[in-house]
C-alpha positions as CSV (number, residue, x, y, z in Angstrom):
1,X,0.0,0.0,0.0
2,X,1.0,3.9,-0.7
3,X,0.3,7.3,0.6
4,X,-2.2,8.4,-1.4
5,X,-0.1,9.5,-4.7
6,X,2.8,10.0,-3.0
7,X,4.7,6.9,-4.0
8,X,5.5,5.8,0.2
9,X,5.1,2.7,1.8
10,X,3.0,2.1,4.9
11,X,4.5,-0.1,7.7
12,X,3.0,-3.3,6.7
13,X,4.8,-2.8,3.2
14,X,7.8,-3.1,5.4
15,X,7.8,-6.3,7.4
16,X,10.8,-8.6,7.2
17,X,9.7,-11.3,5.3
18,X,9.6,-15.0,7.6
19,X,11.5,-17.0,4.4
20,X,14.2,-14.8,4.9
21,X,17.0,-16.7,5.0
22,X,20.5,-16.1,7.5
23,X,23.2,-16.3,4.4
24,X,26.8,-17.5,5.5
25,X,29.8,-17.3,3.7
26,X,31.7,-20.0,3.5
27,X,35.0,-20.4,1.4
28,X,35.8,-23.7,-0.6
29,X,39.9,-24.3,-0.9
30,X,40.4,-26.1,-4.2
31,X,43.6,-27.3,-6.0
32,X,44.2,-25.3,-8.8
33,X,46.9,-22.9,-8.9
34,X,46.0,-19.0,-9.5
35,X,47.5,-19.0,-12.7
36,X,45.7,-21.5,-14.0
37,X,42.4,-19.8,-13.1
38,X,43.4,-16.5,-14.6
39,X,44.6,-18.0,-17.7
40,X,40.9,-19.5,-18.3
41,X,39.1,-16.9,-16.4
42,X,35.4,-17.7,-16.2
43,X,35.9,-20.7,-18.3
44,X,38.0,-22.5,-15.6
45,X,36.0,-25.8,-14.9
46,X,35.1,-25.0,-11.1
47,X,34.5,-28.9,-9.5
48,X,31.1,-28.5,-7.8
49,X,31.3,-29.6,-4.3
50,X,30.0,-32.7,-2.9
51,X,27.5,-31.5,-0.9
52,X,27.4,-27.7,1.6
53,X,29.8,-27.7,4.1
54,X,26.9,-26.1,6.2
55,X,24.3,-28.4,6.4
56,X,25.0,-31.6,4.6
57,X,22.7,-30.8,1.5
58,X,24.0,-32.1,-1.9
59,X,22.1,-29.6,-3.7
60,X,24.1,-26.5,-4.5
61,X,23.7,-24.1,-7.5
62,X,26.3,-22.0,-9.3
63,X,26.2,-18.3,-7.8
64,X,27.9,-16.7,-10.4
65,X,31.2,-15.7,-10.1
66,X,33.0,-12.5,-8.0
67,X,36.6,-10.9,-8.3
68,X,39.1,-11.3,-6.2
69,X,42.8,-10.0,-6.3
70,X,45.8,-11.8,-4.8
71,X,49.5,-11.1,-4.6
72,X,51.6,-10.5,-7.9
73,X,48.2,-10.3,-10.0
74,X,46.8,-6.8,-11.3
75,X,44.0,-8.2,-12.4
76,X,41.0,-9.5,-10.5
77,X,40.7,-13.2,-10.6
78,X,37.2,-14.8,-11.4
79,X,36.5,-17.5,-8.5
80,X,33.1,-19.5,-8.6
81,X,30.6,-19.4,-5.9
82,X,28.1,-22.3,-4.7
83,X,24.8,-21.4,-3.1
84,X,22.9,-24.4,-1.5
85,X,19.3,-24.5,-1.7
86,X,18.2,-25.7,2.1
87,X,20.2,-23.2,4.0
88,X,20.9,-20.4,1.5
89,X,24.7,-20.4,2.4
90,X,27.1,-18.7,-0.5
91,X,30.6,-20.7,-0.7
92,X,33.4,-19.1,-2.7
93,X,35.9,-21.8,-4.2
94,X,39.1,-20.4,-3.4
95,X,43.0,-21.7,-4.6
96,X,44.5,-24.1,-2.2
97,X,47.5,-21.9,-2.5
98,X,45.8,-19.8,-0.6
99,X,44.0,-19.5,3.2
100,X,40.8,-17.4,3.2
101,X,41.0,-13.8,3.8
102,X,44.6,-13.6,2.8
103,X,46.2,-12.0,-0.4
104,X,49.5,-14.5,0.0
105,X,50.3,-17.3,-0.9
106,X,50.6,-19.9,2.2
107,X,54.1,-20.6,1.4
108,X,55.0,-16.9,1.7
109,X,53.3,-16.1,4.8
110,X,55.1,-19.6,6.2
111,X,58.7,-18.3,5.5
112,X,58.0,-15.1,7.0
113,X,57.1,-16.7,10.0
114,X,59.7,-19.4,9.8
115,X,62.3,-16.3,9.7
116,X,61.2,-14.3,12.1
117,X,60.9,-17.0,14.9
118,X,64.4,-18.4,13.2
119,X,65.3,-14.7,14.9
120,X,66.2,-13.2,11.0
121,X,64.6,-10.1,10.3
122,X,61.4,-9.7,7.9
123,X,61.9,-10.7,4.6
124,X,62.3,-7.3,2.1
125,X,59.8,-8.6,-0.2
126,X,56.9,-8.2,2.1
127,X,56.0,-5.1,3.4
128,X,56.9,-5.4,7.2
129,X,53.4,-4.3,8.6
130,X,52.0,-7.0,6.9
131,X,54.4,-10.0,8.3
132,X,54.0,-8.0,11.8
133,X,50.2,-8.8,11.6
134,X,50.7,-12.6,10.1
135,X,53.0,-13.1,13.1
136,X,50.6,-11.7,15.4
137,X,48.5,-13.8,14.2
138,X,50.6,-17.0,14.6
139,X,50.5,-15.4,18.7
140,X,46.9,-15.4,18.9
141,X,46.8,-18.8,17.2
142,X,49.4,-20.5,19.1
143,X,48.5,-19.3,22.7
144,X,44.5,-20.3,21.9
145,X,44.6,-23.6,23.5
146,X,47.0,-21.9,26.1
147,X,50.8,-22.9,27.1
148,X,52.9,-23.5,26.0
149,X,52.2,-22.2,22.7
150,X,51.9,-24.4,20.0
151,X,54.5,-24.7,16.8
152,X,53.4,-23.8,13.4
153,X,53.3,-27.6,12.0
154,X,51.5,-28.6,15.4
155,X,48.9,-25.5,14.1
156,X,49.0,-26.3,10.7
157,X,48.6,-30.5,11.5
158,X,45.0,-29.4,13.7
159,X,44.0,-27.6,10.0
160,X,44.3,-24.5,12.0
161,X,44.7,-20.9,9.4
162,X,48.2,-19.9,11.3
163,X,47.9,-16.3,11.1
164,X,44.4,-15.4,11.7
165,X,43.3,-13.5,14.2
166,X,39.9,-15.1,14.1
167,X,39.6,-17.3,16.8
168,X,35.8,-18.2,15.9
169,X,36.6,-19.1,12.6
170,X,39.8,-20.3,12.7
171,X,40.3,-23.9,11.2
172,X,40.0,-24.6,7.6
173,X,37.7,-27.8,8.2
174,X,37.2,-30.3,5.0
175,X,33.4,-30.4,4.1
176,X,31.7,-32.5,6.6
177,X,29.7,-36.1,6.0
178,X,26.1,-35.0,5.5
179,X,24.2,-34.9,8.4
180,X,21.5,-38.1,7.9
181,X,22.8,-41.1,5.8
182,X,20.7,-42.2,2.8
183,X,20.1,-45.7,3.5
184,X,18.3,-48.3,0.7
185,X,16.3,-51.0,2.4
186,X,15.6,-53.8,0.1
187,X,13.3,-57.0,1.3
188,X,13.1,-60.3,-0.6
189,X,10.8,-60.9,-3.3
């Protein structure tokens, strides 16, 4: 409904819809290197995933695709996206190169941190703001559990993202068995 003319909605225009569903983003590590996918750009063959890493559900639809920039590329990169159809979460395939939220490659961001706790000082490719926050980071990671704190392969053996300062969402977990088992009964003629 409208004010008379006057193009406005009333209040019960308004009103959250009850299907409206909580979307979650969840990112997908795949192997494929980022040169590979920037060399085929949307033409890259994304594997679908299993089932949502979620809830379980086997049915997930492409979402399109969205840019993303990493290290030593100008360009954006085109990475796929997934969006299941019971719980309306968005998953982002991402390189395996690569943790989520970071630019770097994992090997980068592991040699900074190898040389720094090796007591050599930051590497001068990096900017050294950015290995100060991957190593504090690796503090908040390895003091989670509390001490002593725990080594970077210890971290990186429990699937744990090293240098995040997430400590909700700090494990890159693979996608999970779904949550009821389809089971076929079959009885004798």
């Amino acid at each position: 409904m409208t004010d008379k003319g006057k193009g406005r909605r009333s209040s019960q225009d308004r009103r959250p819809s009850s299907r409206r569903l909580s979307l979650t983003q969840v990112v997908l590590p795949m192997s494929a290197s980022v040169a590979q996918i920037m060399s085929q750009g949307k033409l890259f063959p994304w594997p679908r995933p299993p089932r949502c890493p979620r809830c379980g559900c086997r049915k997930l639809w492409g979402h399109g695709y969205v840019g993303r920039y990493f290290d030593s590329f100008s360009e954006q990169i085109w990475i796929k996206r997934w969006r299941c159809v019971e719980c309306g979460a968005v998953h982002t395939c991402r390189p395996a190169t690569h943790w989520r939220r970071f630019l770097a490659p994992i090997t980068v961001i592991l040699a900074s941190l190898a040389a720094k706790l090796g007591g050599l000082p930051w590497l001068r490719d990096e900017s050294r703001q950015r290995q100060q926050y991957w190593h504090r980071g690796y503090l908040i990671q390895s003091r989670f559990d509390g001490l002593p704190p725990a080594s970077i392969d210890g971290l990186l053996d429990r699937l744990v993202i090293v240098t995040t300062h997430s400590t909700a969402d700090r494990t890159t977990l693979p996608i999970p068995d779904p949550p009821h088992r389809r089971l076929a009964a079959t009885a004798p003629p």
